[in-house]
BAMIZA-948928 format. One line per 3 residues: number of its first residue (from 1); their letters; for each residue x, y, z of N, C-alpha, C. Coordinates in steps of 0.1 Angstrom, whole numbers, always signed. Layout:
REM residues N
NUM) A) X,Y,Z,X,Y,Z,X,Y,Z | ...
This chain:
REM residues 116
1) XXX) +1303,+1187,-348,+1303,+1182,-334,+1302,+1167,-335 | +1309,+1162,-327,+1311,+1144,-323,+1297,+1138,-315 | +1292,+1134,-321,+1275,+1120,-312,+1283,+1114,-301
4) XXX) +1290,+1113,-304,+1302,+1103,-295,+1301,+1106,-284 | +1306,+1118,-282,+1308,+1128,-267,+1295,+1131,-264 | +1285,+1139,-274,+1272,+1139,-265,+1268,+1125,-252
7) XXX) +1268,+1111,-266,+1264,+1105,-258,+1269,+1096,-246 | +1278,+1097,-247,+1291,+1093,-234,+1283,+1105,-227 | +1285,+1114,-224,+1278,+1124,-216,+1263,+1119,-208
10) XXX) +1255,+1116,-219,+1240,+1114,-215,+1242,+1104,-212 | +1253,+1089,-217,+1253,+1080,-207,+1257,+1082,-193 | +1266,+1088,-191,+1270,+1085,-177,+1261,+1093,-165
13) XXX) +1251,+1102,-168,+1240,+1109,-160,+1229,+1101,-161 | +1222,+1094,-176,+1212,+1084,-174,+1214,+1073,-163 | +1222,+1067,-167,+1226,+1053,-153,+1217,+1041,-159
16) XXX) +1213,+1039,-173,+1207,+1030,-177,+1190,+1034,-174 | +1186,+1044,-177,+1171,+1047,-169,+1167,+1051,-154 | +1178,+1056,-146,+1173,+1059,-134,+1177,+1070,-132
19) XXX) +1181,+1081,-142,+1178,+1096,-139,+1173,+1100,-152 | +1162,+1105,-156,+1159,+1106,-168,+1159,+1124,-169 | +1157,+1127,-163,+1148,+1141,-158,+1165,+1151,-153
22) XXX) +1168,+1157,-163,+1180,+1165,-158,+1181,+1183,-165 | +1184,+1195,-158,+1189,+1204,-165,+1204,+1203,-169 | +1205,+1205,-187,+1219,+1203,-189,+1223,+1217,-186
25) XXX) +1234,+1221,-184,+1237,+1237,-185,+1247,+1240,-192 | +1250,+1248,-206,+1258,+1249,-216,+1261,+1263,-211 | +1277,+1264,-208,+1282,+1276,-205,+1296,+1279,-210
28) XXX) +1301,+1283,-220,+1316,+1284,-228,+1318,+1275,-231 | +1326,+1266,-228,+1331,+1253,-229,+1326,+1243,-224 | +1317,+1244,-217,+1317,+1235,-206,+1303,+1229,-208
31) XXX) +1300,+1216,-206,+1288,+1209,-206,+1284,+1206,-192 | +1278,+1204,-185,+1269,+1203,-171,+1265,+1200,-167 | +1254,+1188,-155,+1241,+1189,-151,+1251,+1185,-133
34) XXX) +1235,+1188,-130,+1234,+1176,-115,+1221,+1173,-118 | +1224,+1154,-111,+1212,+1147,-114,+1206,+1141,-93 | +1203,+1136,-97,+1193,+1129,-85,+1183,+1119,-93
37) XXX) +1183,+1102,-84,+1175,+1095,-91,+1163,+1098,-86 | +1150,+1088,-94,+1137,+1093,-87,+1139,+1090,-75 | +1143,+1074,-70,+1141,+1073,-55,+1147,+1079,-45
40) XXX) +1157,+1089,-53,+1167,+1101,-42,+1179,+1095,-38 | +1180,+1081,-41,+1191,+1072,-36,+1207,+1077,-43 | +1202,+1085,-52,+1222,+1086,-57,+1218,+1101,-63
43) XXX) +1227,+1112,-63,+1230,+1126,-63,+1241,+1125,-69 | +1246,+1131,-83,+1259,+1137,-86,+1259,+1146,-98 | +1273,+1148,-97,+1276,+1158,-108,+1282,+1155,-118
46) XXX) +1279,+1161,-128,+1289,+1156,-142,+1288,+1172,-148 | +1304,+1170,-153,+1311,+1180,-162,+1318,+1174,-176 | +1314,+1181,-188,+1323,+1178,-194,+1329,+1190,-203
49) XXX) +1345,+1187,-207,+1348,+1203,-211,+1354,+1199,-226 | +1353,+1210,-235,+1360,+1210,-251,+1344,+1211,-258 | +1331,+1217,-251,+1322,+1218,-259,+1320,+1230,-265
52) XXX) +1315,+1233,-277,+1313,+1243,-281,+1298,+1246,-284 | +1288,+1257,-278,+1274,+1255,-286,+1271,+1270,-277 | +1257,+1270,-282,+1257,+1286,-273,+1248,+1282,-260
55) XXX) +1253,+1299,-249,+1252,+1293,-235,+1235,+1290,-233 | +1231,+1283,-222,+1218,+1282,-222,+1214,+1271,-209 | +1207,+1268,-208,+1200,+1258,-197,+1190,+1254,-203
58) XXX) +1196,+1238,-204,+1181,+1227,-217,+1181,+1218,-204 | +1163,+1220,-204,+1153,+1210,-196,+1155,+1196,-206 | +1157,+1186,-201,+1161,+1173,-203,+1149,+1168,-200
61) XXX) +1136,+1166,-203,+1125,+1160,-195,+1122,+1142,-197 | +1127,+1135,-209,+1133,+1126,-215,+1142,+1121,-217 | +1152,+1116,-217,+1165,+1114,-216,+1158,+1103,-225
64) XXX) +1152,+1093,-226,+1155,+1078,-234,+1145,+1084,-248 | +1139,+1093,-250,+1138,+1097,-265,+1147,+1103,-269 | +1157,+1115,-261,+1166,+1118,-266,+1172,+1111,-274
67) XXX) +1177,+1100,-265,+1188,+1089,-268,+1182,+1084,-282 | +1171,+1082,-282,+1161,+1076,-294,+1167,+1088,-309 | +1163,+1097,-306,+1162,+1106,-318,+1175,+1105,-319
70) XXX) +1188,+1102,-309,+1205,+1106,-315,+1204,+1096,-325 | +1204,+1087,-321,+1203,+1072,-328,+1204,+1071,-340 | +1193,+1078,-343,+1192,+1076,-364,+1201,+1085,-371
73) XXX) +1207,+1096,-363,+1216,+1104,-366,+1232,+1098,-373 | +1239,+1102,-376,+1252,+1101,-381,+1267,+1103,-370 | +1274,+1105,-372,+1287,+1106,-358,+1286,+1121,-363
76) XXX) +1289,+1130,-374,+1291,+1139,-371,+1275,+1151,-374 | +1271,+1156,-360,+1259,+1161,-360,+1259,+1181,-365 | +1251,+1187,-361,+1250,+1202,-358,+1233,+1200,-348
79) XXX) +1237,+1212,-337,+1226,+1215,-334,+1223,+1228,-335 | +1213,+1232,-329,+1207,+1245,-332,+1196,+1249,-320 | +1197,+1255,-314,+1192,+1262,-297,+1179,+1269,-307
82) XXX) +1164,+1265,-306,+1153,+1277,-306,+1153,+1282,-292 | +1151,+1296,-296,+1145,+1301,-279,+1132,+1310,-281 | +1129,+1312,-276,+1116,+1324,-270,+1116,+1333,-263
85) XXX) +1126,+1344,-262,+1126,+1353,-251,+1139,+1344,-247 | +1139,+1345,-236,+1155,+1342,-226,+1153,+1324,-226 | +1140,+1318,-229,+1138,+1304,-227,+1143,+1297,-238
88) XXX) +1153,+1286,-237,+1150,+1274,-244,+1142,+1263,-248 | +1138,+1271,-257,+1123,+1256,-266,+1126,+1241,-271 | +1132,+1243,-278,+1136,+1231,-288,+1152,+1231,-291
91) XXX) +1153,+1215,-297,+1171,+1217,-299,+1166,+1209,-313 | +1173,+1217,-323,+1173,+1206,-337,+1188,+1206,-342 | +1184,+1193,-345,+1196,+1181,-341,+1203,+1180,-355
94) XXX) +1209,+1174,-365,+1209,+1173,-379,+1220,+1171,-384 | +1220,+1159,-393,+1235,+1156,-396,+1233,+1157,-415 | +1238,+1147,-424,+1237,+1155,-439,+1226,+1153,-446
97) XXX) +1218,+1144,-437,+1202,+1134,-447,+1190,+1136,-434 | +1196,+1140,-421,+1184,+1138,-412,+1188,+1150,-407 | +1170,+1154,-398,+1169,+1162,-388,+1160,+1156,-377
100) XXX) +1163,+1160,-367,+1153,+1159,-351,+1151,+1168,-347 | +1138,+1172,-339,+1137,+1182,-333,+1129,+1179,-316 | +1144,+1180,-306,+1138,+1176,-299,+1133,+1186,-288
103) XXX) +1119,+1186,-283,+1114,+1197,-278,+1117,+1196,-264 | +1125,+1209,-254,+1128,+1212,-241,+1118,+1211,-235 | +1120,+1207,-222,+1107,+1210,-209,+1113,+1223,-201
106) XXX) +1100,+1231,-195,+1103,+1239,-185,+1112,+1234,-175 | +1121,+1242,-171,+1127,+1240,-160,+1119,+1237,-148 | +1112,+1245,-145,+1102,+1243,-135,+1094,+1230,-131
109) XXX) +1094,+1219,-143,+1092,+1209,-141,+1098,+1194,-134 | +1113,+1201,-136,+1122,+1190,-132,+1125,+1193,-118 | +1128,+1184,-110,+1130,+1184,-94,+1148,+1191,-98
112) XXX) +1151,+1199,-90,+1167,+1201,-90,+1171,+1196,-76 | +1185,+1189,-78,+1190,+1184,-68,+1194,+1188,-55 | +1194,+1186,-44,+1199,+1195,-38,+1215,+1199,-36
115) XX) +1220,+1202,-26,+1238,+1208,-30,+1245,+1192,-19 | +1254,+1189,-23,+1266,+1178,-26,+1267,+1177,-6
């Protein structure tokens, strides 16, 4: 898998630090969120398609450690979905010398946006 595309992805939803807090939604091909900033001033959607990973809904509760842990990584990564039951826990990250493990937040945590 290409760092490249993830993070072109998580840039264009971060906005430089003013959406940190996002559900991604991994479904076939397809990568996902809707965001909302904290002060509610901007609402949208991002899609991106040619992903491959398995399906799921990862709590984003950080977005600038994410970005942190891609960082020391390599261009070409693997990740790997823990779950617990039907929940997504953790995502570990890992290219030929490193690993990350970056831990999901409940969904229930994050404000979801409302509809367009």
């Amino acid at each position: 898998m290409n760092k490249h595309s993830l993070n072109r992805f998580i840039d264009k939803y971060y906005l430089g630090g003013n959406c940190s807090s996002v559900i991604i939604n991994s479904k076939g091909d397809t990568l996902s969120t809707r965001f909302i900033t904290g002060d509610k001033n901007l609402l949208g959607e991002l899609t991106m398609t040619g992903w491959s990973f398995d399906e799921a809904d990862l709590g984003v509760y950080n977005t600038e450690q994410l970005i942190k842990l891609l960082s020391v990584l390599s261009e070409n990564i693997t990740m790997n979905l823990t779950k617990a039951g039907d929940k997504a826990v953790s995502l570990k990250i890992s290219d030929t010398k490193s690993d990350v493990n970056y831990m999901l937040s409940d969904l229930s945590v994050i404000c979801s946006p409302p509809n367009l």
